[in-house]
N, C-alpha and C positions, 0 to 999 in steps of 0.2 A: 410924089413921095417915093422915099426909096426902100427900097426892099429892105424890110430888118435882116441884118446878116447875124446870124447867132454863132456863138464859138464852136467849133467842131474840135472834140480831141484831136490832138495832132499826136501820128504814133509817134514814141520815142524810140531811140535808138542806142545799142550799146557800141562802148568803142570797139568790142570784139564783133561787131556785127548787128542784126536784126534782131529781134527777141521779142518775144510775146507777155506782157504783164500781163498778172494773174489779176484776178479782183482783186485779192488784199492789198495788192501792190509787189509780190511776190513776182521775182524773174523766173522765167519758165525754161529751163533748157533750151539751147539752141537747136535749132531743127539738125542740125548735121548729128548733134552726139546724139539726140535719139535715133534717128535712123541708125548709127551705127550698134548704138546699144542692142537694138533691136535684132540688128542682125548674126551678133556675136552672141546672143543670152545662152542660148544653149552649151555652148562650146565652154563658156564659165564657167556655168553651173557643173559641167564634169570637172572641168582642171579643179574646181573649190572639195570638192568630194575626194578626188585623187589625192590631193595633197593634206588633208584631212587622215584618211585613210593612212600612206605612209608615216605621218605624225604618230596618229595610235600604237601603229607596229610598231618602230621604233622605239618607243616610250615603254610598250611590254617587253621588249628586249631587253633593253637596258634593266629593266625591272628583275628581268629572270636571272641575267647575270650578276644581280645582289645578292640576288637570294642563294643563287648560286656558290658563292664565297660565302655565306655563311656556317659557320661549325652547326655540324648534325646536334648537337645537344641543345643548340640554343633554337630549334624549333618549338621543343615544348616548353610549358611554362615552365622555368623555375629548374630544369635539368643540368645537371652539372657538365662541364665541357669536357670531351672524350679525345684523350690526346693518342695519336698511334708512333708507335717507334720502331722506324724502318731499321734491319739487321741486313749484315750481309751474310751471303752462305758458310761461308769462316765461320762467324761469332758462332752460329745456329750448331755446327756441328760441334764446334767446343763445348756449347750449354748441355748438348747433348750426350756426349762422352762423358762430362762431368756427372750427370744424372746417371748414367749404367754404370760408371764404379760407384758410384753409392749405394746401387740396387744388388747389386751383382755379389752373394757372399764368398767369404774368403776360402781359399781348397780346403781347409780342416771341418769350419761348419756343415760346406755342400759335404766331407766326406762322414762326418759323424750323421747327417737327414740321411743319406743313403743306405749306413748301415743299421739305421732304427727302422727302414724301411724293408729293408730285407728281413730284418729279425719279424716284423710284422707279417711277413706278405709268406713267411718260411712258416711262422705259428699259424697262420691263416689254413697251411693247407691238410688237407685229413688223406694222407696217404696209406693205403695199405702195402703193409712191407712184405705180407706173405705175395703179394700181389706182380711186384715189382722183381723184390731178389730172383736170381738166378739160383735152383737150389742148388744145382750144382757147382755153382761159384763160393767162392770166400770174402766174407767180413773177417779185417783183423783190428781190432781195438786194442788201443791202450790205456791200462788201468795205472791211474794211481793211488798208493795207499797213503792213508791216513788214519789221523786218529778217529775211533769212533765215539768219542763224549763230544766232538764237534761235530758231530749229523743231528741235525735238526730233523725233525719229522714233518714241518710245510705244513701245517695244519691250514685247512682250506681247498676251497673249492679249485680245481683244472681246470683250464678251458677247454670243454668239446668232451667226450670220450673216449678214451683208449687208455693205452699203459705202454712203459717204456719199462725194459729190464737190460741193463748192460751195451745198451743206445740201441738195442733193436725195440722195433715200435709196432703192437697190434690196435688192431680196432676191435672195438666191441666196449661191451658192459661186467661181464665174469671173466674176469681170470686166474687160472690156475698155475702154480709154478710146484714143479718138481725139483728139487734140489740137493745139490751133493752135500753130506756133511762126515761123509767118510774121514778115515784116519789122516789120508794124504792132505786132509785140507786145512790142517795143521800148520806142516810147514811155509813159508817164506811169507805169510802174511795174508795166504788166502783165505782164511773164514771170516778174518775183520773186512777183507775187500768185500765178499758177498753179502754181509750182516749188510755194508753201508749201501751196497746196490739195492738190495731188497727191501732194505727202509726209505729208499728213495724211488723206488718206483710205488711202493703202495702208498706212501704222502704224495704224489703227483696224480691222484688218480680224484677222476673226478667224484664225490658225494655221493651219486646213484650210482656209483659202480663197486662190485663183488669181488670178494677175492678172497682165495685156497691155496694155502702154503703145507706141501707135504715135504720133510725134513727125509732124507734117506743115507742111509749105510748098508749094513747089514740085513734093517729091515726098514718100515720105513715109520712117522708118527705126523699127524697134524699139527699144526701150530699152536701150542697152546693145550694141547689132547685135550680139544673140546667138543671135538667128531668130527663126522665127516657132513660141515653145514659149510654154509657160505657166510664170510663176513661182509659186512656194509664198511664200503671205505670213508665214514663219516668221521669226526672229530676224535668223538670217543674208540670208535673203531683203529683209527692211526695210531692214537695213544697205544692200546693195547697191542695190538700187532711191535710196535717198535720193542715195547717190555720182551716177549715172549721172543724177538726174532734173535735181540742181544743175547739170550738165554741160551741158544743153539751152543752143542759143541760137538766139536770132532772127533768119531772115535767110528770102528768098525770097517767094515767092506765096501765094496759097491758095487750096491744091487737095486737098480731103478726100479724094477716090477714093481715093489710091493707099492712105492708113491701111485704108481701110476692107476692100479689097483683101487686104490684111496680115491682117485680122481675121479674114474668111471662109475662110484658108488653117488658122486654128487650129484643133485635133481635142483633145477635143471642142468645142464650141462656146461660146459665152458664154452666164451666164443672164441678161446684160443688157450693154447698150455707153452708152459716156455718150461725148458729142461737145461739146466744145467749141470756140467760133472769134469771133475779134473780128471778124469782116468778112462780105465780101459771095461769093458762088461761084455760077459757071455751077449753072442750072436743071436741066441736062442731067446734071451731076454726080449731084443730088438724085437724077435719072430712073434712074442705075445703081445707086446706094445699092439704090433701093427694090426695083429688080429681084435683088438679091442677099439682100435681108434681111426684105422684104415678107411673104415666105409664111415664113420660119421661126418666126415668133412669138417672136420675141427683142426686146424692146424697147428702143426705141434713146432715151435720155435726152436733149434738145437742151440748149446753155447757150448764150446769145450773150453774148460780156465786154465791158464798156464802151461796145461800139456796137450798135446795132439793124439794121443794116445787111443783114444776110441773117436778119431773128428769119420774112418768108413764108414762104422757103424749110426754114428750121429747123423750125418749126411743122407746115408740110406734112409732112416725113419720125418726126415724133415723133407726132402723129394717125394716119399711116397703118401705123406698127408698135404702137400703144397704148402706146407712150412720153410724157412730160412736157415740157414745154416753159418754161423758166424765162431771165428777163432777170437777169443779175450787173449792178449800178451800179458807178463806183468807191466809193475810200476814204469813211469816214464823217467 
């Protein structure tokens, strides 16, 4: 009998070579590409990474440089686009020359702000004039005349306290004026010129402030021969002062004592006396002034009006109280 021979797989084979079938019937790699696979896997798997890697970058770049171009407004939602417009230094300085003559006012304006500003800064300040003159030196003013139904009496409040008589200027609260109303002051216009000083100095005087007018010639009388008190430079008080000062007139000598006299009876006392007089007076006179008023420290204001004729004597008694000494011209 012969041996049964039974079929034995016979391996097959590919045209590219040997190859191992799987069970399913599935070709199995050839032995060379896995051994090479095997020996290469690593080196792969880096370059697969690397090249991954440069991809990414790449991809955020380009990304940035979109974003990059995009207008700043179109970041937020809904914001409107913000356009900029480059100048050159030209345009800049023209826009800007234009803007400073706009700004810039004309010489009349800047010159009319400067002189409201002086007038301000001149009212602002409270100088004492016994303080400052030189007694020995001279003030020469010029007056001129007018009519006196066009003086107004200023009814109302001053700024600050003092008084002003013939533009010489005290401080204080009381003051007294001693005044020529002798024969000489008659001629060329002087009792209307003094009536309109002395209604214009007691209307510029402030509400709380006092004031004593002694009228003198021959002898002398108060304002009004209402005695010898002090008036309040109020409303009512201006009114009446203006009546009674129109009322002055000229006649007699000139003899300052007796005002002066009048003055040293008033309680309290003045904080300044203003003396005015067209003419000339006994020496002597001077010598009782000073004994009365010398040592109070009240200083005494001299004016001489249109003559020079007593400005020694005046001078002497405005030096020896630290009073001012000023010459009035006539009309200009």
């Amino acid at each position: 009998m012969q041996p049964e021979h039974h079929d034995q797989p016979q391996p097959t084979t590919d045209q590219r070579g040997p190859a191992a079938i799987g069970p399913g019937g599935e070709r199995d790699p050839a032995p060379g590409v896995l051994a090479w696979v095997n020996r290469h896997k690593v080196p792969l798997v880096a370059s697969s990474a690397a090249v991954s890697l440069l991809v990414h970058v790449v991809v955020l770049l380009i990304a940035a440089l979109i974003q990059m171009n995009q207008p700043v407004a179109q970041l937020g939602s809904g914001a409107p686009e913000v356009e900029f417009a480059v100048m050159t230094d030209a345009e800049l300085a023209e826009i800007a020359a234009e803007e400073l003559a706009l700004e810039a006012p004309d010489a009349e304006s800047a010159s009319a702000a400067l002189q409201v500003q002086a007038e301000i800064d001149l009212g602002a300040l409270d100088i004492d004039m016994s303080e400052l003159a030189d007694t020995t030196g001279e003030v020469t003013l010029q007056l001129g005349g007018g009519d006196l139904e066009g003086v107004g009496l200023g009814v109302g409040d001053s700024v600050g306290s003092g008084a002003s008589f013939f533009g010489v200027e005290a401080r204080g609260n009381r003051f007294a004026f001693v005044v020529d109303t002798s024969g000489s002051m008659v001629n060329d216009g002087r009792l209307g010129s003094m009536q309109q000083e002395l209604i214009g100095s007691i209307s510029g005087m402030f509400s709380s402030s006092d004031f004593f007018v002694a009228f003198f010639n021959s002898g002398a009388r108060p304002l009004g021969d209402r005695g010898v008190v002090w008036a309040q430079a109020t409303d009512s008080g201006k009114t009446w002062a203006r009546a009674h000062i129109l009322d002055a007139r000229a006649e007699g000598g000139t003899n300052p004592l007796p005002g002066f006299q009048l003055v040293s009876m008033l309680d309290p006392q003045p904080d300044a006396i203003y003396f005015m007089t067209d003419g000339e007076f006994h020496e002597d006179n001077a010598e009782q002034i000073l004994g009365m008023f010398r040592r109070t420290g009240i200083p005494i204001h001299c004016i001489t009006f249109r003559s020079r004729e007593g400005e020694a004597v005046m001078r002497r008694i405005a030096s020896a109280t630290r009073g001012t000494y000023t010459h009035v011209e006539g009309p200009r």
